[in-house]
Biopython code that builds the backbone (N, CA, C, O; Angstrom):
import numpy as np
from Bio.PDB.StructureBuilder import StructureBuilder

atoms = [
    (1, "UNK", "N", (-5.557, 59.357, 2.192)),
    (1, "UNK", "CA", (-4.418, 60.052, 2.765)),
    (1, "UNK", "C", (-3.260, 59.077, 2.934)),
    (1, "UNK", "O", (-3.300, 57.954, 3.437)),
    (2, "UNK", "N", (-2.121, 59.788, 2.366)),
    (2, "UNK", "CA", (-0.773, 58.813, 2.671)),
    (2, "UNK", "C", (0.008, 59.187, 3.745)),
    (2, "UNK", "O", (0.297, 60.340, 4.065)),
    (3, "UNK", "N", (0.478, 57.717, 4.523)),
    (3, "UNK", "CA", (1.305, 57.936, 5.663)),
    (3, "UNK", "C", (2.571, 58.117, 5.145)),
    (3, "UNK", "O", (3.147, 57.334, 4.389)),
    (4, "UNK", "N", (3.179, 59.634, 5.754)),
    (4, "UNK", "CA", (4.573, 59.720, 5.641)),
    (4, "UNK", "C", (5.850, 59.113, 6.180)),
    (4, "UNK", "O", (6.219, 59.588, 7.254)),
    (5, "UNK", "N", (6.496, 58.293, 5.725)),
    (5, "UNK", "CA", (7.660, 57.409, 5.843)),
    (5, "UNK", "C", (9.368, 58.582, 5.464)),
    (5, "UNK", "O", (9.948, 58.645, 4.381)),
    (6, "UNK", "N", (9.655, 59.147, 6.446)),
    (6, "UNK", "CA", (10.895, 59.809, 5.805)),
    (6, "UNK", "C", (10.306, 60.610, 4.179)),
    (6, "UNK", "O", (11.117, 60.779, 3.269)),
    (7, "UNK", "N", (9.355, 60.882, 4.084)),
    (7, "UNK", "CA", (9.315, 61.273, 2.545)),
    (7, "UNK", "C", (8.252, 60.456, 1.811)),
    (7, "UNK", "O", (7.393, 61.049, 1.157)),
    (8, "UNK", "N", (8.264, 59.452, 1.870)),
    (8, "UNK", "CA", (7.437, 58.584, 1.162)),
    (8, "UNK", "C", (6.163, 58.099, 1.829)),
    (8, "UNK", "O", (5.780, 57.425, 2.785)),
    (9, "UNK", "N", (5.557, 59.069, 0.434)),
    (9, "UNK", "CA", (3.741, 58.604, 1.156)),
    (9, "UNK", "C", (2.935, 56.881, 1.231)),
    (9, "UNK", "O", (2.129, 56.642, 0.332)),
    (10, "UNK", "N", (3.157, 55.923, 2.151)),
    (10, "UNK", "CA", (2.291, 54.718, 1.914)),
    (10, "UNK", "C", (1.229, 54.911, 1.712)),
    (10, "UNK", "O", (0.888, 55.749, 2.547)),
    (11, "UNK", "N", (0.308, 54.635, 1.021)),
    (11, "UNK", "CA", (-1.305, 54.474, 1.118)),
    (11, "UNK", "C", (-1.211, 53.325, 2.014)),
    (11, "UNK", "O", (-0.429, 52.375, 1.962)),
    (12, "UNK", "N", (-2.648, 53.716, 3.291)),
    (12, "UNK", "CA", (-2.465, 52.745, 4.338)),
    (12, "UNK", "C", (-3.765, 51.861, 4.138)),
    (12, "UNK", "O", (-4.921, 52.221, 4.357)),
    (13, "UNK", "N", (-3.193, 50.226, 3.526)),
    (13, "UNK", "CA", (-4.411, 49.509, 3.326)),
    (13, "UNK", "C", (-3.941, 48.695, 3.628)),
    (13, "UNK", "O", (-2.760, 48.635, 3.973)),
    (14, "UNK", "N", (-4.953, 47.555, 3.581)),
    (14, "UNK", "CA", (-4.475, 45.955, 4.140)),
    (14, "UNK", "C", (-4.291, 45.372, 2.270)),
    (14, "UNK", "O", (-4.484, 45.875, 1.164)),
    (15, "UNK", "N", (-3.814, 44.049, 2.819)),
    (15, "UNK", "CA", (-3.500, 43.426, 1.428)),
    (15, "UNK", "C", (-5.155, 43.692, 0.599)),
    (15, "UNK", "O", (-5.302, 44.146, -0.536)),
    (16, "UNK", "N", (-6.088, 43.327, 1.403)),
    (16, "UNK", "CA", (-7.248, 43.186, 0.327)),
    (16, "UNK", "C", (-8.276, 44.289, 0.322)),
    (16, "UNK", "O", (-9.355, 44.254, -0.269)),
    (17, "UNK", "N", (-7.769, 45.340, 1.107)),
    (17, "UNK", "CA", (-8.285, 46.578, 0.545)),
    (17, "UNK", "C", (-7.278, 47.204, -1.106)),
    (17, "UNK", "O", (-7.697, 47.630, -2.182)),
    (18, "UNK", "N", (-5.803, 46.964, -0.557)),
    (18, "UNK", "CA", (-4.846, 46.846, -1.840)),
    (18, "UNK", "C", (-5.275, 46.239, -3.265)),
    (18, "UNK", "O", (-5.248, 46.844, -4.336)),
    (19, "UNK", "N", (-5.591, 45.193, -3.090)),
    (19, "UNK", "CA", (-5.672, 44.120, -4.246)),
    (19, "UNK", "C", (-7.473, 44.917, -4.821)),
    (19, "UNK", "O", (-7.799, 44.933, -6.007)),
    (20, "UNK", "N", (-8.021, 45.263, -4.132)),
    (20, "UNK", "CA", (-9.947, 46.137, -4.380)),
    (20, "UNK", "C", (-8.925, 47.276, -5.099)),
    (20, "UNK", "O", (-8.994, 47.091, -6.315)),
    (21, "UNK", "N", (-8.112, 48.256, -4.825)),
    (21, "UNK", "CA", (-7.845, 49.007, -5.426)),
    (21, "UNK", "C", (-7.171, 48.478, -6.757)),
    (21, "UNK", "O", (-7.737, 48.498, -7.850)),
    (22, "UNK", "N", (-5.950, 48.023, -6.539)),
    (22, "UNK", "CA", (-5.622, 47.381, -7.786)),
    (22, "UNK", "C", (-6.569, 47.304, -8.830)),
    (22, "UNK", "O", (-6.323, 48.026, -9.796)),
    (23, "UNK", "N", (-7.496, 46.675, -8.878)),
    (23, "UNK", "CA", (-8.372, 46.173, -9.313)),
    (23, "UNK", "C", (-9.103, 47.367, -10.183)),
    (23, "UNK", "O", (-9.111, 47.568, -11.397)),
    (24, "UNK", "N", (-9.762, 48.137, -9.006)),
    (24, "UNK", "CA", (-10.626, 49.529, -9.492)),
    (24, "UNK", "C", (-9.345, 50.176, -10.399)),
    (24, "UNK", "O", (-9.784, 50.898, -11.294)),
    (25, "UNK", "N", (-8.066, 50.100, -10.381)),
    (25, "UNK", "CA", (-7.001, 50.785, -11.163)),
    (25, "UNK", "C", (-7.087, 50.432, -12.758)),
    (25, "UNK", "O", (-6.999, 51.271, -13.654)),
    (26, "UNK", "N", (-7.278, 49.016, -12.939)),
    (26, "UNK", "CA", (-7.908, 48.101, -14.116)),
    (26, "UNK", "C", (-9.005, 48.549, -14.862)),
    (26, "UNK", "O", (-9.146, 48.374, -16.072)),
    (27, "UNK", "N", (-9.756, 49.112, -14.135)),
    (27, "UNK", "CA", (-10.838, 49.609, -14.963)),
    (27, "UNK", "C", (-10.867, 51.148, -15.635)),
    (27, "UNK", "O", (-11.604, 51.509, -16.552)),
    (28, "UNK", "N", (-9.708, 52.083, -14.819)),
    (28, "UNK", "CA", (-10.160, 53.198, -15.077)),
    (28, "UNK", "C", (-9.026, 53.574, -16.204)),
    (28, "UNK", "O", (-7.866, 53.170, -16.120)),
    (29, "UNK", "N", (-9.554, 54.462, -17.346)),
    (29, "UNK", "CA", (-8.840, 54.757, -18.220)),
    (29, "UNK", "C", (-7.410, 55.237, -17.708)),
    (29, "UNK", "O", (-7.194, 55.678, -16.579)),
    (30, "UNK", "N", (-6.435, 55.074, -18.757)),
    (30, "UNK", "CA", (-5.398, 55.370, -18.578)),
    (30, "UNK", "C", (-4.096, 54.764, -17.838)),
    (30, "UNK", "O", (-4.344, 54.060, -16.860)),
    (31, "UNK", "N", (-2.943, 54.922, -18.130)),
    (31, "UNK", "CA", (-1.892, 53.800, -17.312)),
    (31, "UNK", "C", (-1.700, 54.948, -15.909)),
    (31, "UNK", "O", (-1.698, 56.158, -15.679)),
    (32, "UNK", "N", (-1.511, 53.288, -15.028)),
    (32, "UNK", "CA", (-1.279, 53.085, -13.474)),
    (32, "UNK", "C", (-0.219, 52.222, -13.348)),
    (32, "UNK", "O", (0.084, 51.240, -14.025)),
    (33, "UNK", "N", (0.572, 52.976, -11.897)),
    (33, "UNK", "CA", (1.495, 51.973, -11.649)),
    (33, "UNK", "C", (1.266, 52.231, -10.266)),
    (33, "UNK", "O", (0.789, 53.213, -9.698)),
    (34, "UNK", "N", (1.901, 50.657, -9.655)),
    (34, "UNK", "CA", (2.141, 50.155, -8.025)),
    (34, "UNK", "C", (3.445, 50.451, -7.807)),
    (34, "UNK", "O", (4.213, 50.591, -8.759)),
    (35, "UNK", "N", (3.742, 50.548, -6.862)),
    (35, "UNK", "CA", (5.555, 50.650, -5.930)),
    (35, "UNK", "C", (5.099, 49.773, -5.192)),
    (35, "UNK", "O", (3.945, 49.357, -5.297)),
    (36, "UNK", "N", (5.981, 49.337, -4.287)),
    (36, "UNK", "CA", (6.385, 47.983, -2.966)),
    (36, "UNK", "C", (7.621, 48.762, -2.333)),
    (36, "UNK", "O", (8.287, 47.860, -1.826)),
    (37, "UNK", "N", (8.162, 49.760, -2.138)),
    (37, "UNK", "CA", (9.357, 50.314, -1.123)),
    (37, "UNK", "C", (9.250, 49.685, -0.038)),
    (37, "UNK", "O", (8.253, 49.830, 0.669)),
    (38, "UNK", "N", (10.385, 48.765, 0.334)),
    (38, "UNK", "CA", (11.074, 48.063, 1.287)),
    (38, "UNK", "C", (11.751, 49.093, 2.272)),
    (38, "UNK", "O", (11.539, 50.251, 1.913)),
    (39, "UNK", "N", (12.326, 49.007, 3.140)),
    (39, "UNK", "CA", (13.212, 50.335, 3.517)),
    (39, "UNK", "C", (14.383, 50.481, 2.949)),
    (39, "UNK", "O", (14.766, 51.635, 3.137)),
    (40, "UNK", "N", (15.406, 49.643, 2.128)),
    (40, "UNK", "CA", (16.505, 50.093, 1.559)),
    (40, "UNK", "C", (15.871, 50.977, 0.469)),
    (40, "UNK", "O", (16.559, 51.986, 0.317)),
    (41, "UNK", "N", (14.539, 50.941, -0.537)),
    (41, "UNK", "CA", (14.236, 52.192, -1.499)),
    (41, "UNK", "C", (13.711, 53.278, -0.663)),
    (41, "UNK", "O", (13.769, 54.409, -1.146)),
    (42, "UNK", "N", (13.241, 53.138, 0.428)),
    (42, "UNK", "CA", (13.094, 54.507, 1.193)),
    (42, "UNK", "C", (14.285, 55.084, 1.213)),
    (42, "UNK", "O", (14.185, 56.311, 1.218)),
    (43, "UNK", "N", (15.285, 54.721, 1.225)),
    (43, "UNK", "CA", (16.710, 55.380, 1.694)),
    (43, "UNK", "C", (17.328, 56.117, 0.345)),
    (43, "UNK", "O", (18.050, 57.101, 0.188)),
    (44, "UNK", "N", (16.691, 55.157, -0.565)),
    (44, "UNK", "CA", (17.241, 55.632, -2.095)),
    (44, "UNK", "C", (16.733, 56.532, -2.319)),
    (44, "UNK", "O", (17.379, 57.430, -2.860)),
    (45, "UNK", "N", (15.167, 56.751, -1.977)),
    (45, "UNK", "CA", (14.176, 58.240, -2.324)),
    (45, "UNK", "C", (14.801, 59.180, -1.366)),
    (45, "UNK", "O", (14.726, 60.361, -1.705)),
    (46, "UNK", "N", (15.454, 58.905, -0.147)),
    (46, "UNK", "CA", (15.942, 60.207, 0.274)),
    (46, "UNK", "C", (16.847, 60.827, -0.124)),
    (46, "UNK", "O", (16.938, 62.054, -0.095)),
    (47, "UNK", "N", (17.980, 59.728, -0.735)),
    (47, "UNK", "CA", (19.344, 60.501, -1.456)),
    (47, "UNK", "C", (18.708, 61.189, -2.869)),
    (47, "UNK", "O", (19.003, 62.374, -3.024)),
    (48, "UNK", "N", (18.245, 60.846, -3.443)),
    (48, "UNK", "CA", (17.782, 60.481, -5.166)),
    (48, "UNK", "C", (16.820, 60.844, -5.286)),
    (48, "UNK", "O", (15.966, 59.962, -5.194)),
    (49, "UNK", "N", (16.253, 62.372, -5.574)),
    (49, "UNK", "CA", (14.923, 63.488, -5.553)),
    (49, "UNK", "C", (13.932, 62.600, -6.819)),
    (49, "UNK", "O", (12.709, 62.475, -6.767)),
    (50, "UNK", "N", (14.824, 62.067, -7.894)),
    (50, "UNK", "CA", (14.061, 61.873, -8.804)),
    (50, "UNK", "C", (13.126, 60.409, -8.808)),
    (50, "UNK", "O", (11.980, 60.200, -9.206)),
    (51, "UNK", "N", (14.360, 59.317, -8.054)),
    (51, "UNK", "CA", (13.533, 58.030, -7.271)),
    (51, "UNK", "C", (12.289, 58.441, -6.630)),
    (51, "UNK", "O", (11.236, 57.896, -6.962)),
    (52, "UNK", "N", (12.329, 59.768, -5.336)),
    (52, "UNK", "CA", (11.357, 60.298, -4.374)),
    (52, "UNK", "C", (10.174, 60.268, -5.516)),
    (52, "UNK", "O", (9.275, 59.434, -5.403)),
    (53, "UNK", "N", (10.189, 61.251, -6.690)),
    (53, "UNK", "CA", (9.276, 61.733, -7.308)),
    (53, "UNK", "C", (8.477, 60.312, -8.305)),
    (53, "UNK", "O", (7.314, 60.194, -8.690)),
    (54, "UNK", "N", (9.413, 59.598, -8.439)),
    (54, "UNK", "CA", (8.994, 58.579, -9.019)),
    (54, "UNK", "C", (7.721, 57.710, -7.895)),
    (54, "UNK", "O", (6.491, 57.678, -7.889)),
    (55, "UNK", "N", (8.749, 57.122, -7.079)),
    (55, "UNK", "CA", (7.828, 56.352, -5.815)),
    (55, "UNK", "C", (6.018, 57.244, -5.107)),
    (55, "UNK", "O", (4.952, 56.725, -4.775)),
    (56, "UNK", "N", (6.384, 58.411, -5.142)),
    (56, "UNK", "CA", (5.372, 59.117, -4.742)),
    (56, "UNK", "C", (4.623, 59.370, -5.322)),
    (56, "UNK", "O", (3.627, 59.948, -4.886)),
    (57, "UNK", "N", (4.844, 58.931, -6.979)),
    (57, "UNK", "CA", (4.052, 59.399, -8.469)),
    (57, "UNK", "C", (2.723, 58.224, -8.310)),
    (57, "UNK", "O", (1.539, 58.291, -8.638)),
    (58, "UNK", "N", (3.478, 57.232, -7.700)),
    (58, "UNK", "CA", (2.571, 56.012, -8.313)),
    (58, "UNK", "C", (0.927, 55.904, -7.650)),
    (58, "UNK", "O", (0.646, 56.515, -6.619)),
    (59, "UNK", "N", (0.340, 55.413, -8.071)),
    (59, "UNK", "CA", (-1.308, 55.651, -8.376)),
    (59, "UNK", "C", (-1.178, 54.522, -6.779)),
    (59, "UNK", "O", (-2.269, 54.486, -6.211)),
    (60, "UNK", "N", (-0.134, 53.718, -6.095)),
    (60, "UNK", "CA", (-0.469, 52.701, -4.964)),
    (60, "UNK", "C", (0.853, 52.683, -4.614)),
    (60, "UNK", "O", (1.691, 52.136, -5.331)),
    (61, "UNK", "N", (1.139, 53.259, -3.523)),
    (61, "UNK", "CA", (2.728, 52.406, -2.815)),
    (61, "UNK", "C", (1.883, 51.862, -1.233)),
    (61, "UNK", "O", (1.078, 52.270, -0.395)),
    (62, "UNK", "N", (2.611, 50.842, -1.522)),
    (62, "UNK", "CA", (2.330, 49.331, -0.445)),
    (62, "UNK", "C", (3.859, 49.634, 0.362)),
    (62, "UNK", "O", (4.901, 50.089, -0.110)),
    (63, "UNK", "N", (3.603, 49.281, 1.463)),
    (63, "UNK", "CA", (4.868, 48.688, 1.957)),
    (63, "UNK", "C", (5.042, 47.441, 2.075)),
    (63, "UNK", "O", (4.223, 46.650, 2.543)),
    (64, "UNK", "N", (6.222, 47.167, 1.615)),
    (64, "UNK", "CA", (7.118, 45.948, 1.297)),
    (64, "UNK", "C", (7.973, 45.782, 2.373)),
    (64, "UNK", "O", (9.135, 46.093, 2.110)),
    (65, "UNK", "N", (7.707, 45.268, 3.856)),
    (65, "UNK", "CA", (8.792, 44.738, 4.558)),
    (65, "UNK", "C", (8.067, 45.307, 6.060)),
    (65, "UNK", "O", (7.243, 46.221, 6.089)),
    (66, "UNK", "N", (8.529, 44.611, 7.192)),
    (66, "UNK", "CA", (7.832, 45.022, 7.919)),
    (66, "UNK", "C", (8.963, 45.958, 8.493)),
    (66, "UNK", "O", (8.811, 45.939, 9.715)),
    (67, "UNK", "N", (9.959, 46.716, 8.187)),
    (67, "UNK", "CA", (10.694, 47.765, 8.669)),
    (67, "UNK", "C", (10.139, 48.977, 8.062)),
    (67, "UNK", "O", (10.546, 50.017, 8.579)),
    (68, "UNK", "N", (9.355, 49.097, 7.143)),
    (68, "UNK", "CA", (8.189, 50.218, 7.203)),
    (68, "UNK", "C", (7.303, 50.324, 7.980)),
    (68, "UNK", "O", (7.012, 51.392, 8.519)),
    (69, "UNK", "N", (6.618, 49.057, 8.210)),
    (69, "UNK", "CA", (5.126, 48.660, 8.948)),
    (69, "UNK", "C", (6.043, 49.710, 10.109)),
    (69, "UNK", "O", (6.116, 50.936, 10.022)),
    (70, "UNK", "N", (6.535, 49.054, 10.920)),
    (70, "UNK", "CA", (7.635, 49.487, 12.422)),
    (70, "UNK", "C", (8.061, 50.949, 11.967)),
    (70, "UNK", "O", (7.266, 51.679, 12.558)),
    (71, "UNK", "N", (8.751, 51.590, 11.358)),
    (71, "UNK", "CA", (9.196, 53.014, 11.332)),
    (71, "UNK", "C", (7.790, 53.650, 10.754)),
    (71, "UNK", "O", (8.150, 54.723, 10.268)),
    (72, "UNK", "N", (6.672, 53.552, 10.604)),
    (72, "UNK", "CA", (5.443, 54.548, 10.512)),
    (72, "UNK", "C", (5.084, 54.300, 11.792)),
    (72, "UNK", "O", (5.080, 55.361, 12.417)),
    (73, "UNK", "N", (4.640, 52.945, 12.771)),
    (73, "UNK", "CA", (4.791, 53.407, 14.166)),
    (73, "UNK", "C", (5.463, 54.460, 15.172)),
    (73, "UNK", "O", (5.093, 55.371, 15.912)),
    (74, "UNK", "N", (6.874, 53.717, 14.720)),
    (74, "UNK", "CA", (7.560, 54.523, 15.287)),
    (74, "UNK", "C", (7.446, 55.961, 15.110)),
    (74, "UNK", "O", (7.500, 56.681, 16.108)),
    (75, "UNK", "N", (7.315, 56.394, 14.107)),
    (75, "UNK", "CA", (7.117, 58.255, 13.488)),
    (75, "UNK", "C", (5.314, 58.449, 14.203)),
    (75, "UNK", "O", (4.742, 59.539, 14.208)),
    (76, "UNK", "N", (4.634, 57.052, 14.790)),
    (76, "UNK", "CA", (3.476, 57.661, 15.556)),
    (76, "UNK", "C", (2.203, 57.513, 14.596)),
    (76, "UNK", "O", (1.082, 57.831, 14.993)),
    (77, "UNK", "N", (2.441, 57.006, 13.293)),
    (77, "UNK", "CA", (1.409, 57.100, 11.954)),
    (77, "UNK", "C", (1.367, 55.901, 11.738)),
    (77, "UNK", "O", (1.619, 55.687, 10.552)),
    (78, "UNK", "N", (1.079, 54.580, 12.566)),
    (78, "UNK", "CA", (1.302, 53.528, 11.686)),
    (78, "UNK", "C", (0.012, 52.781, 10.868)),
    (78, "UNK", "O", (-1.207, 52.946, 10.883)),
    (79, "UNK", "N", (0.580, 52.223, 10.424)),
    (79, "UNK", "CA", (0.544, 51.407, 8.964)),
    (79, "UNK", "C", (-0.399, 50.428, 9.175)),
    (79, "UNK", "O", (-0.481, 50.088, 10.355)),
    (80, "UNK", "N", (-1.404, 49.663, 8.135)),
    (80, "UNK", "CA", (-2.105, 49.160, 8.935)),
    (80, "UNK", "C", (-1.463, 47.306, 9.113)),
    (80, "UNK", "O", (-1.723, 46.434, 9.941)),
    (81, "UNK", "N", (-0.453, 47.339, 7.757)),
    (81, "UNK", "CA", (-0.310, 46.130, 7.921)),
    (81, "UNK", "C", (0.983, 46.277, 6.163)),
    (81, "UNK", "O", (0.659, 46.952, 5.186)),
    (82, "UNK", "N", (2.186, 45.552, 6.242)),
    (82, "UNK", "CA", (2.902, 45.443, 5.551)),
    (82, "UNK", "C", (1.878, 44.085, 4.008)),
    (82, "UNK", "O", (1.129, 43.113, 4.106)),
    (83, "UNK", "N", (2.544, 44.926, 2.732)),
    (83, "UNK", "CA", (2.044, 44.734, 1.349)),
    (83, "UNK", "C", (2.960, 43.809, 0.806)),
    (83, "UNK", "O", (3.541, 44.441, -0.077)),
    (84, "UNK", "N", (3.239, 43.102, 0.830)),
    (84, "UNK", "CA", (4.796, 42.311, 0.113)),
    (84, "UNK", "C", (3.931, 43.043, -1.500)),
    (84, "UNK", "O", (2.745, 43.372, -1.463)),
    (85, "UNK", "N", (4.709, 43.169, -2.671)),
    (85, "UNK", "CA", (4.744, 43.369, -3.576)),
    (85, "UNK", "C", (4.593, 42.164, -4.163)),
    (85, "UNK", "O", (3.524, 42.046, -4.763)),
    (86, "UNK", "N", (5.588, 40.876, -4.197)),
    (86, "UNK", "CA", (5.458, 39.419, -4.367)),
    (86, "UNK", "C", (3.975, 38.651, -3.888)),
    (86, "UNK", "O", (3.575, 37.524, -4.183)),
    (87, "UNK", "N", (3.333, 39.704, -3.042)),
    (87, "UNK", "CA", (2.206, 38.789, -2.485)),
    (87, "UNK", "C", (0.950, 39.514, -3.149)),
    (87, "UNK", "O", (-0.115, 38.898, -3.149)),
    (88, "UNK", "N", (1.012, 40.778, -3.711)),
    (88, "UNK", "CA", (-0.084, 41.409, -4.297)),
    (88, "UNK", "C", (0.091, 41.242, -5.402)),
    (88, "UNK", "O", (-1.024, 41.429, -5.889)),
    (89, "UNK", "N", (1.011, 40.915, -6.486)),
    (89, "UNK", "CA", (1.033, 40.477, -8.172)),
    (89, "UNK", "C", (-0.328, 38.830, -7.387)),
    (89, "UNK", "O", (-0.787, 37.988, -8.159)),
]
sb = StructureBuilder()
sb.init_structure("model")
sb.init_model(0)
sb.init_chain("A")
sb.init_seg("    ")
for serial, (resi, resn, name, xyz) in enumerate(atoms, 1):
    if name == "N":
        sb.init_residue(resn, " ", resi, " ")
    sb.init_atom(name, np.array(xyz, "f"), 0.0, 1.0, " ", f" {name:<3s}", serial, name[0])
structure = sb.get_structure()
């Protein structure tokens, strides 16, 4: 289940439940992609339906920054722990 951010579903994992998925993504037929939304691309998926559909498409969105980690609290759903994108490649 993904936590809702303004629109955008996080999958709520720690870096190395992240990096186990990643991983299981490697094995299974067919192309996969990751997102990292920081909060300035949260803002972009709210103006920009087709960004939304993109970011929400992907097989893993991490949050990238701890102003997600903090606004899924804040909305009462939080997060279990911010994904840098730079730190999961």
């Amino acid at each position: 289940m993904r936590i809702d951010v303004l629109g955008v579903g996080f999958d709520n994992l720690t870096m190395t439940e992240a990096v186990s998925r990643g991983a299981a993504l490697l094995e299974e037929p067919g192309c996969h992609y990751v997102v990292t939304p920081n909060p300035e691309i949260v803002e972009v998926c709210r103006e920009n339906p087709a960004a939304m559909q993109a970011v929400n498409g992907a097989d893993l969105v991490l949050p990238d920054g701890i102003g997600v980690v903090k606004g899924a609290a804040m909305l009462g759903t939080p997060l279990k722990e911010k994904t840098p994108g730079i730190e999961f490649a």
